[in-house]
N, C-alpha and C positions, 0 to 999 in steps of 0.2 A: 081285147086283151092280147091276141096276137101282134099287133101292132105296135102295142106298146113295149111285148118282150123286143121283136123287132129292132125296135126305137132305141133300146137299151144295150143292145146288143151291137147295133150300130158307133155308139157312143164309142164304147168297150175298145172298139175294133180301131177306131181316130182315132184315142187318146194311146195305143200303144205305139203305134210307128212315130210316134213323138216323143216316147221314155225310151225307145232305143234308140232312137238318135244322138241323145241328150250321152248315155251311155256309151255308146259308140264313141264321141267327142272325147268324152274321159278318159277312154282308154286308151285312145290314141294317145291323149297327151303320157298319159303313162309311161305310155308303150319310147316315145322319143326319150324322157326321161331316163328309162332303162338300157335305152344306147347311149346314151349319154355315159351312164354311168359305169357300164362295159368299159367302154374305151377308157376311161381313169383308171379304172379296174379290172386291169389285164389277168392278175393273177386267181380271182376267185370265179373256177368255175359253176361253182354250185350253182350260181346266182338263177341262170334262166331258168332251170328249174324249177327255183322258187317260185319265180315273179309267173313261169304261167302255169302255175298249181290252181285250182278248182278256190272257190273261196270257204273261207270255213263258216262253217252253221254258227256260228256264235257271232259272228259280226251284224249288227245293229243293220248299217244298208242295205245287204244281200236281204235279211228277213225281211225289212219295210219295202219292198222294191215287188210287185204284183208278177206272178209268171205271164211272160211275155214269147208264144213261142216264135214268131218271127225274128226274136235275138237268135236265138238256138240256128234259127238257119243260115245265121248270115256267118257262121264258121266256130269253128269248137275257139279259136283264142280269143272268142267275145266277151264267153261267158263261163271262160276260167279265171279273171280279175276283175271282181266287182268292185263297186268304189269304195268299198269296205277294204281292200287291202292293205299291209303291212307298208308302217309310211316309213320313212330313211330312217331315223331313231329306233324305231324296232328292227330294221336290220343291222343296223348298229350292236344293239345290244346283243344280240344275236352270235355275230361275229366275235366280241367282244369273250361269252359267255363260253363259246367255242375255243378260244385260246387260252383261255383259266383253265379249261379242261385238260387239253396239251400239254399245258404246268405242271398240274398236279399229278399228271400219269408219270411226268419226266421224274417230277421230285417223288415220288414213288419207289420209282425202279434205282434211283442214288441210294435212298434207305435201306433199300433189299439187297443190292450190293454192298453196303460198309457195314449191314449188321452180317451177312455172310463173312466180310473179312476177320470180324472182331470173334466171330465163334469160330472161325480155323483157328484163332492164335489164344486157348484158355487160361497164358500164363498174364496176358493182359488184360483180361477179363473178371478182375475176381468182386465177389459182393461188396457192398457200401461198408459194412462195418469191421470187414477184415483191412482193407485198404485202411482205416482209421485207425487198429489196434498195431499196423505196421507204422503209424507214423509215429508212436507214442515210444517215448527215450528209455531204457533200460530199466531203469530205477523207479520208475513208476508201475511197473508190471511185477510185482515179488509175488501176485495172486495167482498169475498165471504160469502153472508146470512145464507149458512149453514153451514160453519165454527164459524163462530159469534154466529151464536144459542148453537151450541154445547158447545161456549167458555162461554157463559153465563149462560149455566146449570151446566156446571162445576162448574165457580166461585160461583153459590147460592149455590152447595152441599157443597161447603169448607167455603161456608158465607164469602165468599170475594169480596167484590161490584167491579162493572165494570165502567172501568174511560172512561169517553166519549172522541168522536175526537172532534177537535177543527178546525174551521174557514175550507175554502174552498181549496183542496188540489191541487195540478199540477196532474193532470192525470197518465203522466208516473208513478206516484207513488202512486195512490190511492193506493193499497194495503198495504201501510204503517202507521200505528199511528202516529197521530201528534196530540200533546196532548197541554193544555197550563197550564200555572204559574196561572192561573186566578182560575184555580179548583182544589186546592188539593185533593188528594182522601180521606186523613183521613177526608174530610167533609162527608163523608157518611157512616162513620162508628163509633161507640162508643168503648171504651176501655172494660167496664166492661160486655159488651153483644158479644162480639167477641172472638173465636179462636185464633187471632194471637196477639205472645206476644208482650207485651209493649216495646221491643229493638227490637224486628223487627219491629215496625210500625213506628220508634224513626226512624231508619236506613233508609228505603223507604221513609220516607222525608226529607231524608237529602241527598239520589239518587235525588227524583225529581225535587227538587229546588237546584242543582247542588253545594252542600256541600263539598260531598265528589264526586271527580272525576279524573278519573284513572283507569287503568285497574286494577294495582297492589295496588293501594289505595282502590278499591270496592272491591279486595278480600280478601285483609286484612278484612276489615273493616264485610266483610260478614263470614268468619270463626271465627271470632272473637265475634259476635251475637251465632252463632252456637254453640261455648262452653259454651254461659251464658244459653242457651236454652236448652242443656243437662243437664243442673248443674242443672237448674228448672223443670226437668223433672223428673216424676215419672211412673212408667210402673202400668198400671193397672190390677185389678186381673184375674187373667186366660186369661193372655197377653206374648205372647214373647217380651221382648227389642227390638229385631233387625229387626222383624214384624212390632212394634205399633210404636214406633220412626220414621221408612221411614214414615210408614202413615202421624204421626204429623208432617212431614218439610214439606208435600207437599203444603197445605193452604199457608204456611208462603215463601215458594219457588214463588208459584201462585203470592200472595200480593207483592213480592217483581218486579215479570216481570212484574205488571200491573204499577207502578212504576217508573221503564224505564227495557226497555228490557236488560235482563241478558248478558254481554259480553263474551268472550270465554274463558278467564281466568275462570271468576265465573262459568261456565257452566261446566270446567273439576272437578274444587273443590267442585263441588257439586257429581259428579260423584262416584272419589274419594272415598266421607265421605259415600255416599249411599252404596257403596261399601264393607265400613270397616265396615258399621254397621252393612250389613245382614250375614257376614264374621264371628259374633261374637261367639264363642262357648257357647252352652250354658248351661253349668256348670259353667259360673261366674256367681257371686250375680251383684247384678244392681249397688251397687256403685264400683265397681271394675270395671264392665260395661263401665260408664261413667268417670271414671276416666282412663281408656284404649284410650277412645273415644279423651277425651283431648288431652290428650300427643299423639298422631295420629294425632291431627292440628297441636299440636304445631310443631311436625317436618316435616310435610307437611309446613309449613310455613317457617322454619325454610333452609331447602334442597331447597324447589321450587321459593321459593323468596331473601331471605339473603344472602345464600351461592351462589345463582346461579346471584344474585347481582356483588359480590366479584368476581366469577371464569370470569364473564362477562367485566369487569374492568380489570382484570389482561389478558386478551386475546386483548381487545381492546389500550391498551398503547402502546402493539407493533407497533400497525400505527400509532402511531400518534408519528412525530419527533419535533425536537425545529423549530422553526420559519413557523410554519403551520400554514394556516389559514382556520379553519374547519367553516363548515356553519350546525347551526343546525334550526330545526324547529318547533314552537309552545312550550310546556313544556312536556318533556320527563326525570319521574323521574329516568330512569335508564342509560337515557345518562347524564343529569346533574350531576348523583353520580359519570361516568367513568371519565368527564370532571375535578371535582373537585381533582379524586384523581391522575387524570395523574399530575394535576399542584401540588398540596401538596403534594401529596409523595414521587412524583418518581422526580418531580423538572424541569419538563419540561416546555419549554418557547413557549406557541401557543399565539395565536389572535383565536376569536370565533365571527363569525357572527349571528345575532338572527334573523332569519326571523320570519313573526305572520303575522297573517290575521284575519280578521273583519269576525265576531260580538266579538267573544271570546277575541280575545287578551292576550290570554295563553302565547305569549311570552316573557310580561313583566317580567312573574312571573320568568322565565328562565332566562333572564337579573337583576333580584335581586338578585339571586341563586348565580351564579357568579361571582358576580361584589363584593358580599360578599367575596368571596373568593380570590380578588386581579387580577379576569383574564378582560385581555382585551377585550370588546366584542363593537360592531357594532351592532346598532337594524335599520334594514327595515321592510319594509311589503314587501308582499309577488309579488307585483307586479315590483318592483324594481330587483329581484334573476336573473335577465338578465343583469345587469349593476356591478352586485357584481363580481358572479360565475368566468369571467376572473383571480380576483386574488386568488379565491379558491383552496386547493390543494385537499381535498378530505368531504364530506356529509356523518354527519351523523346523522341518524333518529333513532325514536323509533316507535315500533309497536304496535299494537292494537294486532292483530293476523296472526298468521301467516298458510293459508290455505293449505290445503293436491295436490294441482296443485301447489306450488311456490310464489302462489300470496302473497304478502304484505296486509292488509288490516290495516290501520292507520287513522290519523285524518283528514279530509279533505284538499285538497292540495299538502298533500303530493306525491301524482303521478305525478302532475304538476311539484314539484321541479324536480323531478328524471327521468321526460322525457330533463326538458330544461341542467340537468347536464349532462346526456348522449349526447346532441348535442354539450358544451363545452368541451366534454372528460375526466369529472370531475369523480375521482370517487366514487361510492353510498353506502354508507354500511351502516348495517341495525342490531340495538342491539335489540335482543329477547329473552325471557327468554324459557324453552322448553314447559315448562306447560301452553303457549298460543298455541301452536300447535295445529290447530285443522284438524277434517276430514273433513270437507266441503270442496267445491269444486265451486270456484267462479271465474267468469272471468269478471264480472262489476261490476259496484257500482250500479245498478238500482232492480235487485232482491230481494238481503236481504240488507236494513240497517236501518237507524233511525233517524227518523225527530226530533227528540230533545224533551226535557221535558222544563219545567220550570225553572224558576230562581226570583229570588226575588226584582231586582230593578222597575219592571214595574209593581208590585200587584197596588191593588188601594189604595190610602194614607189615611191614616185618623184621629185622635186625639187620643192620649194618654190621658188618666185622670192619673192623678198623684195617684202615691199607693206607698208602702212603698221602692217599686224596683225601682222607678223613682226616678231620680233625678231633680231639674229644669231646667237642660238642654235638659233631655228625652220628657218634656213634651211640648217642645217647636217644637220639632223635629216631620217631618212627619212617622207616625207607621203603619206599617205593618202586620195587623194581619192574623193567624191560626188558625183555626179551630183544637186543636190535641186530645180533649175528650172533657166527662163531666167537666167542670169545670177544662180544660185544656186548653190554647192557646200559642202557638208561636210569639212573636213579632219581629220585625226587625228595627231598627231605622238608619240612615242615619246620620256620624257625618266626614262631609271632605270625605275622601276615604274610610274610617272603616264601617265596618255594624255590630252591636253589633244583635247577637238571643238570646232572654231571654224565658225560662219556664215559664209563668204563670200558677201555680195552687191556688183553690181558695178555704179555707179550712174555715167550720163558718165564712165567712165573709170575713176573711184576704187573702189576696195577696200575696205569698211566692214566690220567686224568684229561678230557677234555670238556673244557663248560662249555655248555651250552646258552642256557639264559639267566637270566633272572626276573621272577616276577614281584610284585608290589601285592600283589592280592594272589590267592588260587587260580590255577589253571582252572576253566571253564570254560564247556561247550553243553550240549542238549543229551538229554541222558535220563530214561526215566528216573534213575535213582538222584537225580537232582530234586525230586518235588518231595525228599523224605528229611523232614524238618527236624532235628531236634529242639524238643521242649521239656524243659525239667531234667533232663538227659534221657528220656524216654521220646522213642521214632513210634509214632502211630503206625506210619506207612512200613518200617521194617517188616522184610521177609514178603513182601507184595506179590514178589513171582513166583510163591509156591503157592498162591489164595488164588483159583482157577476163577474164582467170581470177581477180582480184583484186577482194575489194566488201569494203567497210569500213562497218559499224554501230553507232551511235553515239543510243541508246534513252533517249528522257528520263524516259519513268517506267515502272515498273512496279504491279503488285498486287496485296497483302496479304492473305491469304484472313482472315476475321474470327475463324478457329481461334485466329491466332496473336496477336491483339491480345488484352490483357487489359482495357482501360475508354479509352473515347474522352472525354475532358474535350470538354463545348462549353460554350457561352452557357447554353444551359436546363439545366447539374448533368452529373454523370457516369452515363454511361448505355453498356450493352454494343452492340458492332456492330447485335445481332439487333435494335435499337430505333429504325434509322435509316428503315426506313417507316413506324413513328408517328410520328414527328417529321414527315417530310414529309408526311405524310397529314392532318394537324393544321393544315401550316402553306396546305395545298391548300382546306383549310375556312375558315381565317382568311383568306385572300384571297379 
């Protein structure tokens, strides 16, 4: 039995100076490897360290490898790298793992520095939804008391009175003005004690009491104030032009939105003029100035409206064939001009359906238009467009604006048409000129829009005395009066369907007369007291704003989601909704 532990024991004692050799071997090659790889890699000293660290207990070799202590004597850096060690890819990774570390300590200490700068500076720091309620435009905030305060220190420093709301609002929309025909604004203001010139204060009541109405009629009508307002302007001493001028529009800009709210056409062409005015070198003299200034509307006017009329007309004739029967809706002056010239000039044979809806009734005006011009037309209202649309071949509208998501924004109703025309397969096209294009971004009709202003058939009636400007029929007729100055008033008289507006001014005594228009129907604009119907001669709705459970709503536009339009004609060719931030993106370059 001794013999054979012996025997065993002897085995034992062979077979190990033969695993350490073998080891030995290994390590060495290692060992040349790890000079090797010093010398490529001068700059990491950690390395030897590593490489003669002890091997770890988890490696597979070291455990299967029998203790052997003749390794142990032949030097401690035998058997601190067993053939278990960390091969190149694990020091690799290693390395690797190590400088993501570095990163992210770096990119650390950037964050801890720029949130430190942004809390020393608190006036650049404020919440998400204040930041949002400062972006939002005057007229949309009438809920908010400190919006209102602000808006009413404003208009006293520009000496521009502020127009009250009128009668009791629908909730979803208190935050909107609703104004009425019953209180013009020039009642609170004098001519010769005021800032704002005499053609603009002429102009904003002829916005309020719905005179002049149009997108493209309000900008005309507003650039065209603008050059009589430069002509009569003079720069003051130790004054810049391009300085004192923006200053002087903004008052009369102010008095025009209190008025009726500025639409998106007029919002760019104010832009625009604000633009070319601080733009001005200032080595010109002032009437070279102002006469610069001119001829810059005129062909703004000229490009953005006229020609962009024409190019709009001549792209829209292509759809339209002989024996069509187009449906359009309310009065749209720059579809009624495509309509007239498709039939006069180019000789094409359509049918025009006229749809209109109450209170306005704008589609009469579109059915004169036409019916002038020899084309056959159809008038419904608007609750009928389900009984037409079968024999329609294609819809077309006009826009109000057109917003930076696609959306249509138009006269009210109009989404209505162009949901039930998409359910028919009819299809929607939509004439815009580019200079309505706006950056907003709207997806309802409940956020921004506009409860309407005034109009003149509902003021309150009262006698004429006869003066040199009446005649005996005026004086017999119920009169309308205005408040427009000292010794200035507005009348309005009522003769069949005509409303005659006269200037009364009152010079020593006398009575001088200057007309103003003449309309073919009622002056009409948006007005709760438009939805009070006479029937039988009995107003259901009379007395509405003394019934605290009674609110009447009377919405001038709505908005078109861009699903349901099929191609917007403009100025630059027909192009889909989704195309309307290149366009302005394009036109944000070129300026």
């Amino acid at each position: 039995g001794l013999g054979t532990g012996a025997g065993a024991a002897d085995d034992v004692c062979s077979q190990a100076p033969e695993l350490s050799r073998e080891e030995k071997l290994q390590l060495r090659k290692e060992k040349k490897q790890q000079k090797k790889k010093k010398r490529s890699e001068k700059g990491s000293s950690a390395e030897p360290a590593e490489l003669g660290a002890p091997p770890e207990p988890g490696q597979p070799r070291a455990a299967a490898q029998p203790p052997s202590p003749p390794a142990s004597a032949d030097g401690p850096g035998d058997g601190e790298k067993p053939t278990g060690g960390k091969s190149k890819a694990e020091l690799r990774a290693e390395r690797r793992a190590k400088q993501e570390a570095e990163r992210a300590q770096k990119q650390a200490r950037k964050a801890e520095l720029s949130q430190a700068a942004t809390t020393a500076k608190p006036r650049q720091s404020p919440t998400e939804p204040q930041s949002m309620v400062k972006r939002l435009p005057e007229h949309v905030q009438v809920d908010d008391p400190t919006a209102q305060r602000k808006l009413a220190k404003k208009l006293e420093r520009q000496q521009v009175p502020l127009r009250q709301d009128y009668g009791t609002k629908v909730n979803l929309f208190s935050h909107l003005h609703q104004y009425s025909r019953k209180k013009p604004l020039t009642q609170q203001m004098s001519i010769p004690s005021t800032v704002i010139h005499p053609a603009v204060v002429r102009l904003g009541l002829q916005y309020s009491q719905g005179i002049i109405n149009g997108s493209n009629a309000r900008c005309i009508a507003l650039l065209e104030v603008f050059k009589q307002l430069i002509r009569d302007y003079s720069t003051p001493s130790n004054e810049e032009l391009s300085r004192d001028l923006v200053a002087k529009l903004k008052p009369h800009i102010s008095f025009l939105n209190q008025c009726r709210p500025l639409s998106a056409s007029m919002g760019n062409a104010i832009k625009f003029l604000k633009k070319e005015i601080s733009c001005l070198p200032d080595t010109l003299r002032e009437d070279e100035a102002k006469e610069k200034l001119q001829d810059v509307i005129d062909k703004y006017l000229r490009e953005k409206i006229v020609l962009a009329a024409e190019a709009i007309s001549r792209s829209a004739f292509e759809k339209i064939n002989d024996h069509d029967v187009i449906l359009v809706y309310g009065c749209s002056s720059l579809v009624n001009r495509t309509l007239c010239d498709a039939h006069a000039k180019k000789g094409r044979a359509f049918r025009v359906i006229v749809v209109d809806s109450r209170p306005r009734l704008e589609g009469r005006e579109t059915l004169r238009r036409l019916g002038r011009r020899g084309i056959h037309c159809t008038y419904v209202m608007i609750n009928a467009i389900s009984y037409v649309l079968p024999e329609v071949t294609k819809v077309l509208l006009g826009a109000h604006a057109l917003l930076a998501n696609g959306s249509v924004m138009s006269r009210v109703g109009t989404s209505q048409i162009a949901l039930v025309s998409k359910a028919y397969n009819v299809p929607v096209l939509v004439c815009c000129e580019t200079y309505k294009f706006c950056e907003r971004v709207q997806t309802d009709s409940f956020v921004s829009n506009e409860l309407g202003t005034a109009s003149v058939p509902s003021l309150p009636s009262g006698t004429c005395s006869p003066s040199p400007c009446c005649g005996p029929w005026q004086a017999a007729l119920p009169c309308h009066p205005f408040s427009w100055a000292r010794g200035h008033h507005l009348q309005a008289w009522a003769l069949g369907r005509q409303w005659w507006c006269v200037l009364l001014q009152e010079q020593d005594g006398e009575v001088l007369s200057l007309p103003l228009i003449l309309m073919d129907s009622p002056l009409s604009a948006d007005d709760p007291d438009d939805l009070i119907v006479l029937r039988k001669g009995q107003a259901q709705l009379g007395g509405w704003a003394e019934n605290k459970s009674l609110r009447l709503l009377n919405l001038v536009y709505d908005v078109t989601p861009p699903d349901l339009v099929d191609l917007v004609i403009t100025d630059l060719g027909m192009i889909p909704c989704t195309s309307v931030p290149v366009v302005l993106r394009v036109k944000s370059v070129d300026q």
